[in-house]
N, C-alpha and C positions, 0 to 999 in steps of 0.2 A: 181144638177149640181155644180159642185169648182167653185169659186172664184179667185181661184190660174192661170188661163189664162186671166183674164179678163186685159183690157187694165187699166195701169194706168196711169192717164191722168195729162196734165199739169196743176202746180197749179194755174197759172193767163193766163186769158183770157179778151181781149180789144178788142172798137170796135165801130163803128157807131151803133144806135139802133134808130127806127123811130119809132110813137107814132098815132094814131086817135083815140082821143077819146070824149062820152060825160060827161060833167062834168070835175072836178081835181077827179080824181080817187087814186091817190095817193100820197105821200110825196115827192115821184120824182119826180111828173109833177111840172114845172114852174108856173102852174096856179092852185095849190093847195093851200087853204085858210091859209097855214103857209107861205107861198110865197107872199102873201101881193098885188097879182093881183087880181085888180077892176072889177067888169060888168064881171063877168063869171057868168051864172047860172049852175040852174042843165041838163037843156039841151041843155047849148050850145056844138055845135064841135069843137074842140080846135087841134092842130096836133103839134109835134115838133120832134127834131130831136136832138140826141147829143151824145158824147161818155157816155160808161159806162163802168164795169167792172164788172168780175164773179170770185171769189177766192175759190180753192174749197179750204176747212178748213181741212176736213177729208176723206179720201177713202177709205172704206173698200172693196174690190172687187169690184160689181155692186154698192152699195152700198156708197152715198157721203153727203156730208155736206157743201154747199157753202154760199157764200156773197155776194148780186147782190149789186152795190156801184155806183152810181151816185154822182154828185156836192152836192145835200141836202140830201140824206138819205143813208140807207143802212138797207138790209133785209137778213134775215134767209131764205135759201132754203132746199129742200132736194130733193135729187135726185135717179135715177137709172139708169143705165148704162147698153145699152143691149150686151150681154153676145158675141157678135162679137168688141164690141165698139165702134159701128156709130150712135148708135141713147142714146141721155140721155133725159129722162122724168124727169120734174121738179115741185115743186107744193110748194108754202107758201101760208098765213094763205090767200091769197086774188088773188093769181095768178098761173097758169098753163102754162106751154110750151112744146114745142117739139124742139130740136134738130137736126140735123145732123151733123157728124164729121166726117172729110176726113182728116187721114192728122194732121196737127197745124191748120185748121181752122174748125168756129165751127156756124153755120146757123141753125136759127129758129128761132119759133114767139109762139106767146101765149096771153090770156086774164088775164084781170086782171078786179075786181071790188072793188067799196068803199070799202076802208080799216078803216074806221070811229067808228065803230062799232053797228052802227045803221040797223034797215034794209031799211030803208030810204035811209040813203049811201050809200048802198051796190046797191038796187035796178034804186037809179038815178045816180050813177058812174061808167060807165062800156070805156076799152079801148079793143084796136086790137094793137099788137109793132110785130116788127121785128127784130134783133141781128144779127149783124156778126161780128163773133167773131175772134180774130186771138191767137192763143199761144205767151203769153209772155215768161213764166219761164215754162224752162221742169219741169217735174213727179218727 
């Protein structure tokens, strides 16, 4: 199937995102061990809430390259765009999501695990977020 009808989408997207997770699973939680919060272990529940951001870098058709960007970090994604342009599947080295897209606004949730590199990390870090995203800058 072309490429050539696929929606191209706006480059920035903003947005509340909500978080349950146990452990600091990542560089973006507040209570990740480079964030300098005390008394968390590896199974406590922890939850928070905040804006963030999704930059997509490159679009090739289905086909994309974004930047999820919080206050402390920032990550490499990749993506795929399904071939109507409502739904975008997304996945880096520690997290997965689902999308939906109506529109300039842009809904979904996904897991994410220690990003640490251990399987220790990996195994005692695990969260559940949410995204709602709005179009900043058109395509």
């Amino acid at each position: 199937m072309s490429n050539l009808n696929v929606r191209i989408l706006p480059k920035l997207w903003t947005g509340p995102t909500s978080t349950t997770a146990i452990g600091a699973v990542v560089e973006h939680s507040p209570f990740h061990e480079s964030s300098k919060v005390q008394g968390l272990t590896n199974q406590s529940l922890n939850t928070h809430s905040e804006e963030r951001s999704m930059e997509i870098v490159y679009q090739n058709g289905q086909h994309l390259e974004m930047r999820w960007k919080s206050p402390r970090h920032e990550d490499l994604l990749i993506g795929i765009l399904s071939t109507d342009g409502t739904q975008l599947q997304v996945a880096s080295r520690y997290a997965q999501a689902l999308f939906i897209i109506k529109g300039n606004a842009m809904t979904g949730s996904g897991v994410s695990r220690g990003s640490g590199g251990t399987f220790e990390d990996w195994s005692d870090h695990f969260s559940v977020w949410t995204a709602d995203f709005t179009a900043v800058e058109a395509g």
